[in-house]
N, C-alpha and C positions, 0 to 999 in steps of 0.2 A: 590300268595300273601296271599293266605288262610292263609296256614301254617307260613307265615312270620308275622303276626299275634302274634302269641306267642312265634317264637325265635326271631324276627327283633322287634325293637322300636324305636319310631324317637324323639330325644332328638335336641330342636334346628334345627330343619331341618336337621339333620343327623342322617342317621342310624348307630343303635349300635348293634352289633352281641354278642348274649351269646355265644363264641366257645364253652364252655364245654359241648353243646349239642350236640348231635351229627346227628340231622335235619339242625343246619347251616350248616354244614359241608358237607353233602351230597349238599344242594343248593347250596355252593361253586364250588363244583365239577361239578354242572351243568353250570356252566359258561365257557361256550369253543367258540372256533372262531365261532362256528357255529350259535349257538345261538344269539350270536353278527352280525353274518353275514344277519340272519333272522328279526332282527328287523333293521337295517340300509337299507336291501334292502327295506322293510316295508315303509320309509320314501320318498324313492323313486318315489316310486308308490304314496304314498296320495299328493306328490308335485305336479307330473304329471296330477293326475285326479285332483287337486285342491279340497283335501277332508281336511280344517281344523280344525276339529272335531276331525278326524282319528288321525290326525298328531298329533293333541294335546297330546292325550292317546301315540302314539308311542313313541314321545319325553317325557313324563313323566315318559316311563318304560326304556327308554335309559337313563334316568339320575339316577334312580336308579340302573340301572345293572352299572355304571360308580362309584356311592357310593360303590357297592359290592366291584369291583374292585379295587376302593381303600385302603379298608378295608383288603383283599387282600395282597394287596402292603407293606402294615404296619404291616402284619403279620408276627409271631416269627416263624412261621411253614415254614422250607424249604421249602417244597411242595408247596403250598399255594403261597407261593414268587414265587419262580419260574413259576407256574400259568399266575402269574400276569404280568413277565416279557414278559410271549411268547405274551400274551393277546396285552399288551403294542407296542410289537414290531408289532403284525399284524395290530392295529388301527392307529396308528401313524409313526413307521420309516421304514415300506415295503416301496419295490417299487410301491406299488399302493395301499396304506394304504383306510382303512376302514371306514374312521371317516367321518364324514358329520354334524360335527357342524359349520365350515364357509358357508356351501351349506345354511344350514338351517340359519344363519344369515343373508348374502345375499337376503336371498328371504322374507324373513319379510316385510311385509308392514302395516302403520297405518287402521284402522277400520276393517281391515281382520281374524285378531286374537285375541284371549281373551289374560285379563289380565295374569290368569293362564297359558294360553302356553308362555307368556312371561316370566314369574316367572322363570319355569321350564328352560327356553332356555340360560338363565343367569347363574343359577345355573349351568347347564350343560358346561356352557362356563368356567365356574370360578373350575369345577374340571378339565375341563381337563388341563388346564396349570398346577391346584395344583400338579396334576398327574406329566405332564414335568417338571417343574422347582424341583421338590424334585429328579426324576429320574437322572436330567443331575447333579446337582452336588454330587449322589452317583457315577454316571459313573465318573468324574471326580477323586473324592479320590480312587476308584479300578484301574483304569485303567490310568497309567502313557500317559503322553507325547512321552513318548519315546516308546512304549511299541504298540503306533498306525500306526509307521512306520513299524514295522515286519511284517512277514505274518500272516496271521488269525487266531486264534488259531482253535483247532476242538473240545473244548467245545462248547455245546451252550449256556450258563450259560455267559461265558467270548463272547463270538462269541455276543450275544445280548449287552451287555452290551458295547461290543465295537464301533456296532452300535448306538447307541442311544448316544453313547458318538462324535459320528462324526456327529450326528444332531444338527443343528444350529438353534435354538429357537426362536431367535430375528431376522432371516432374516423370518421365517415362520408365527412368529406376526405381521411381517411387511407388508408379503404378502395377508393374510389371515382374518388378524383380524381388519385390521386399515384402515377405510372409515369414510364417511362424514354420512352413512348411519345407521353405529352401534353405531354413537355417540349419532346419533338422536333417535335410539331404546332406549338404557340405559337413555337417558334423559327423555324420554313417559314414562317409567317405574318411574323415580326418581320423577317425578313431582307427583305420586299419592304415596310419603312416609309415608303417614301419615296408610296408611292401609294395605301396604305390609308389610311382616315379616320383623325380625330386621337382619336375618343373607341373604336375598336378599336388602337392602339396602348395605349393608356391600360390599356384593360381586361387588353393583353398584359402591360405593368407591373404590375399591380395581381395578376397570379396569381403575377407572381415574389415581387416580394414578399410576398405570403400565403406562398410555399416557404420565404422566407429569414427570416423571422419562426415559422412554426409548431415549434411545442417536439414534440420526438420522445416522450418520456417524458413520462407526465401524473403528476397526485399520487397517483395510487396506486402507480404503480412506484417512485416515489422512496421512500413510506412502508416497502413492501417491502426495498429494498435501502440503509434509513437506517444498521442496523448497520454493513454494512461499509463505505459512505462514511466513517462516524463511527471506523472502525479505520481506516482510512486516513491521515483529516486530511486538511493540506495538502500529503499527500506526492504526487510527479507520478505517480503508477498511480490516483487519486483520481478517479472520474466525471467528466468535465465536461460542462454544460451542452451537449447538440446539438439543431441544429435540421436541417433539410433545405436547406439552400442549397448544401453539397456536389453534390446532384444539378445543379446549377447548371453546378458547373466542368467543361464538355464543350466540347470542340474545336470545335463550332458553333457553342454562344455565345456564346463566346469570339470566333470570327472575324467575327460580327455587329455586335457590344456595341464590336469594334475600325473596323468599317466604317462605326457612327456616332460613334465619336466623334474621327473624322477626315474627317468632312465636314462641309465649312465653306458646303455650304449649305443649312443647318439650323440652325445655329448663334442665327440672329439670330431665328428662327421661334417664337413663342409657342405652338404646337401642339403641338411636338417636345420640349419644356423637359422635359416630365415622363420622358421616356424619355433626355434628355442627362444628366437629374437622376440615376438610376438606374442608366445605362451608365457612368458615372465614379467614382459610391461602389460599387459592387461590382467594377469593376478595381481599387480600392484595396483591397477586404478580398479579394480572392482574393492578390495581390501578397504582403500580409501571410501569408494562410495556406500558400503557396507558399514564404515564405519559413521559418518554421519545419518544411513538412512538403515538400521537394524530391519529392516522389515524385507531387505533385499534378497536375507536368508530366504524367507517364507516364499516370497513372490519366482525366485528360481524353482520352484516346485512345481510350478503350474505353465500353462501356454496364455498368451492374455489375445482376446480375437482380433482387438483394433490397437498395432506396435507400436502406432505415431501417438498416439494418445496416450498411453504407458509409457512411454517414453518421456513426453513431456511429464507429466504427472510424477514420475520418481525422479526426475531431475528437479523438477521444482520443488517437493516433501508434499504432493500431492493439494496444492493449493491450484484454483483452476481458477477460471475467469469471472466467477459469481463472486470468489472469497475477494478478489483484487478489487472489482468493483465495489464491493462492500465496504475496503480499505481503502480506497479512493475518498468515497463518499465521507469515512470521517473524521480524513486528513483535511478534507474540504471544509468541513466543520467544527473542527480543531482552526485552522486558520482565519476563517470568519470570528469565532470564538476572542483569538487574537486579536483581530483586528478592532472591535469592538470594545473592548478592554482597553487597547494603546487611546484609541479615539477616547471612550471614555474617561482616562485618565487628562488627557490633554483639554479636556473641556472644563474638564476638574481644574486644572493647572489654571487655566486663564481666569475663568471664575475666582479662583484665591487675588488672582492679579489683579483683577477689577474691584476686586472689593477692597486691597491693599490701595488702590487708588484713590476711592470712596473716602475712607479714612483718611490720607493723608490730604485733604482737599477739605476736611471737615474740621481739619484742629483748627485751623484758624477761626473758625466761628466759635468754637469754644472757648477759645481766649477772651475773645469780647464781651461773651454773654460772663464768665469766669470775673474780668473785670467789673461789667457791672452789677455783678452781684457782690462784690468788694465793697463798692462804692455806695450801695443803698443797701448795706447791712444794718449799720446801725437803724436806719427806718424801717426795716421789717423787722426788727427784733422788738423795738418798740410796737408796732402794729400788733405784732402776735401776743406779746404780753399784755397790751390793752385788751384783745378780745378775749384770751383764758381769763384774766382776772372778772371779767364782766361776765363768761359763763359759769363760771366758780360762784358767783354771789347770787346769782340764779338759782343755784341747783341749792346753793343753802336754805333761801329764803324756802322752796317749795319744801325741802326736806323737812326745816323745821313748822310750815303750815302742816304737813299732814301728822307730824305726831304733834303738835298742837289740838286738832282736828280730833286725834282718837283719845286725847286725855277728855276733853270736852263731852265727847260722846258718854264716854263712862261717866262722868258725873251730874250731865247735864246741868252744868253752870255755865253762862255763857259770859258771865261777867269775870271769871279766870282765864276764856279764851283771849279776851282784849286785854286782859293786864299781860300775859304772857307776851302777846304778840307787842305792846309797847318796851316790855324787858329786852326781848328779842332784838328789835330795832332800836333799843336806847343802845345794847351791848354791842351791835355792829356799828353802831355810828363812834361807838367809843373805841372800837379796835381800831378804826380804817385810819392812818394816817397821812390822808394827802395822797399820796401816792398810791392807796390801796395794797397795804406790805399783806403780804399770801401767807406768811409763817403767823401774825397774833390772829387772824380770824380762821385757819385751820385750827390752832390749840386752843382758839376759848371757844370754840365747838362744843369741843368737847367735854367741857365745862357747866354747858348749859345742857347738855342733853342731861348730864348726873342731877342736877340740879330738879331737873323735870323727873328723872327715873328715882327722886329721892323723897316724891309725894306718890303719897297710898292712894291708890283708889278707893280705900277701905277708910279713907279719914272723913271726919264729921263736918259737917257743913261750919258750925260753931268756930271750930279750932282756926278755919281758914278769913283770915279779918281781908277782904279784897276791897273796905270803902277808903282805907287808908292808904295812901302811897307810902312806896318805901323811902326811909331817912336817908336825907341825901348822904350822913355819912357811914352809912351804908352803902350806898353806891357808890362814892367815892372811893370807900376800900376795897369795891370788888374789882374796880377801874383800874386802881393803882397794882390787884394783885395779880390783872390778866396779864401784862405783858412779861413778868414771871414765869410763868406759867409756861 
């Protein structure tokens, strides 16, 4: 670091390389696996014997060989680039990469480390993605999609960059970088802003928002769970869109993000803007999400163990994947329901129609039968008034046998039962006119019943003369005075 001295100078917290020297250029060259291999195993060791002192110095000189490296990286010199890719592929996309900045974040703990190893350990965080995220979308424009399905090439040039192109970024910030526990590092650091550098504030900005932008779900889980989005719709049980900025809303960043943006001497500071910029739109989307989900209060109180899952859960109002299939199932049955109904009603519809058909297919038979029932009225009218009248003279004849029948009983004369019964039949033959008229043999009915209810059962045998018929002008007047009557 002597000699770095007068070719290396740090502008901003970055170092700037004069290439046209040609001492940088030699300490370039000194930067191989090995040298890198020696300070990482270096790290190892002072975690183990628990020397934070040590660690401090090592991770200070790992973040500047990682500035080298970048520097590096950006370089116009093939060589140099190339360098930096092998460097790249052994710290990051081997199969047993080299890097030990999750280790080293992980094991962080409050009162155990100075301000400055924290400084350094941030910075160090905040190159190395700078490092990935510039590397994967150059592997992207060189190296087609289609071009990853062949075989290998036998460059290593192309062979590296194929690699690193098949490295997945965002499952390894997922796995590596995103705890309850880094959020509370970068917030112990945010909370003493006012005296950290302006470009480790920045880098502290720069990882929130990496949390409050990174999408929880990538495209394959969504292509998995399209069905039941799609049976959803727009109904509110319907996936939404989550990212990680939930882990955000804790009662410590909250007291910070509020301790700058109520100090007013900061305000006017060019340094500071980018974190005033960041401390005011994320009071207003917590504000916002607070105010549809009141529970956001309570739950910044606590640490929740698994962030992805919290995360999704108060973006969605805590509705999970049992509640949507529930809602699936009787949306499904709601629409069957539906369907059922329209069917049934349309069966109904056609049935009215067929039987509209029925009917108008059926009057004309009814006209015919209508007509000949016109035509043969007068002979069923006659027919029907023959058989009443014929059962009408029936029902008299028997009626007047049985109270004949019980006058007889009472007196035991049986020589009054045959005079009655010739009176009887002499009186019907004298009503019936030809035609058998229904009005004089209902009214002299009733004539002869009085006639009969106008002898005593209590009368003397003597009184009643039955050897003598009656005078015919007797019967003549009673003849003459039925139709009267």
């Amino acid at each position: 670091k002597a000699k770095g001295a007068e070719i290396i100078t740090k502008e901003k917290g970055k170092l700037v390389f004069d290439e046209s020297s040609s001492a940088a250029q030699n300490l370039i060259f000194t930067m191989d696996v090995f040298m890198f291999n020696l300070v990482l195993s270096s790290t190892d060791e002072f975690i183990e014997h628990k020397k934070p002192a040590a660690l401090a110095h090592t991770v200070s000189l790992y973040t500047e060989m990682l500035q080298v490296l970048h520097t590096m990286y950006d370089s116009k010199d093939s060589t140099e680039n190339m360098m930096a890719l092998g460097l790249m592929d052994r710290l990051f996309y081997g199969n047993e990469p080299l890097d030990r900045v999750p280790k080293l974040l992980s094991r962080w703990s409050p009162g155990m480390f100075s301000r400055e190893y924290l400084c350094d350990l941030v910075e160090c965080t905040h190159l190395t993605w700078k490092l990935l995220d510039t590397n994967a979308v150059r592997c992207l424009q060189s190296v087609p999609s289609e071009e990853s399905e062949r075989k290998r090439p036998k460059d290593a040039v192309e062979r590296m960059n194929l690699t690193a192109s098949e490295f997945v970024t965002d499952h390894w910030f997922m796995r590596k970088f995103v705890s309850n526990q880094i959020v509370f590092m970068y917030t112990q650091l945010l909370s003493q802003y006012a005296v950290n550098a302006a470009h480790v504030n920045r880098h502290i900005v720069a990882f929130f928002i990496r949390l409050c932008k990174f999408s929880i779900k990538s495209d394959d889980d969504v292509g998995d769970d399209l069905e039941l989005h799609d049976a959803c719709g727009k109904n509110d049980l319907a996936t939404k869109p989550s990212t990680l900025e939930p882990m955000l809303y804790n009662i410590g960043l909250l007291n910070v993000l509020d301790k700058v943006l109520n100090d007013h001497t900061i305000r006017d500071k060019e340094d500071f803007s980018a974190l005033l910029m960041f401390a005011s739109s994320f009071m207003k989307r917590f504000a916002r999400a607070a105010e549809a989900n009141p529970i956001l209060y309570v739950e910044a109180l606590f640490k929740h163990p698994n962030p992805q899952k919290f995360c999704e859960l108060t973006t969605n109002m805590y509705v999970n994947e049992e509640l949507r299939m529930i809602a699936v199932r009787d949306l499904l049955l709601e629409d069957q329901k539906r369907y059922e109904q329209a069917e049934a009603a349309d069966n109904e519809k056609e049935s009215i129609e067929e039987e509209g058909d029925v009917e108008n297919n059926a009057q004309g038979y009814d006209d015919d039968g209508e007509e000949e029932l016109e035509f043969n009225g007068d002979d069923d009218e006659m027919a029907t008034d023959g058989i009443g009248k014929k059962k009408r003279r029936r029902k008299s004849r028997k009626s007047r046998k049985s109270k004949s029948n019980g006058v007889m009983t009472e007196e035991s004369q049986p020589e009054n039962d045959e005079s009655n019964e010739e009176e009887a039949e002499f009186i019907e033959n004298d009503g019936s006119d030809g035609n058998g008229v229904k009005e004089d043999n209902e009214e002299s009915e009733p004539k002869y019943e009085a006639s009969e209810a106008s002898v005593s059962p209590t009368a003397n045998r003597e009184d009643i003369d039955i050897s003598h018929p009656p005078e015919e002008g007797t019967t003549d007047a009673n003849a003459a005075e039925s139709p009267t009557m």
